[in-house]
N, C-alpha and C positions, 0 to 999 in steps of 0.2 A: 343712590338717593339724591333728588334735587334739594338744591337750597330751596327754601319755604321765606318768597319774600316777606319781613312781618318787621314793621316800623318798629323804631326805638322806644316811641309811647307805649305801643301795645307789649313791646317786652316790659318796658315798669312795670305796666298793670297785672302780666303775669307774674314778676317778681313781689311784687307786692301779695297776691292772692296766695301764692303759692311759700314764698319764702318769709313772710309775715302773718301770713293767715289770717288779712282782715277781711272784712267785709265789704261788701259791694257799695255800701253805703262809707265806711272809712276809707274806701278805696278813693270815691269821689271826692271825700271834705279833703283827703292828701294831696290829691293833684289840681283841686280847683276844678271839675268838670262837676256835670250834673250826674245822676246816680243811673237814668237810661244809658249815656252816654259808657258809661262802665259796663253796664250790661250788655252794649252793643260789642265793643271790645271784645269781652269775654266770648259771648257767641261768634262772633267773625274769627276768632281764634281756635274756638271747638272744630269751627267747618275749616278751617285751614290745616289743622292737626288733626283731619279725619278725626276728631272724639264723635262726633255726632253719629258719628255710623258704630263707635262701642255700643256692642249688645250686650255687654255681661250686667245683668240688672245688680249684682253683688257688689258694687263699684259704682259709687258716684262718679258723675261727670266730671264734675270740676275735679276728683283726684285722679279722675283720667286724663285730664287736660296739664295737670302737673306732671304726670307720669311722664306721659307724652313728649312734654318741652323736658323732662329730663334728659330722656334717654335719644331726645333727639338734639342733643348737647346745647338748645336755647337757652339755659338757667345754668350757671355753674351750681354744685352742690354747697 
């Protein structure tokens, strides 16, 4: 497996979605950015973690996108 270059910001915004479970919009007012700008984030992170190509409709994204940075040791538990 290759490392998966993915900035420091982008890891908060996943620790934050995943290990806080806020919102896209609390995500924003924490770090001071605008609420697209999180949402850019989060998608550039799906396509980087191949979630975007998850087909199991039984599984939200975004807890695929956590799954993902878990098991691909980005978020310690």
């Amino acid at each position: 497996m290759h490392a998966i270059p993915i900035s420091r910001f982008a890891i908060e915004v996943l620790r934050l979605l995943c290990h806080e479970s806020l919102t896209d919009q609390a995500i924003a007012e924490r770090l001071h950015i605008s609420l697209r700008a999180v949402q850019n984030h989060i998608q550039h992170l799906k396509v980087k973690l191949g979630v975007d190509e998850f087909e199991r409709k039984d599984i939200n994204s975004r807890v695929a996108l956590c799954m993902t940075a878990l098991e691909q040791k980005l978020l310690l538990i």
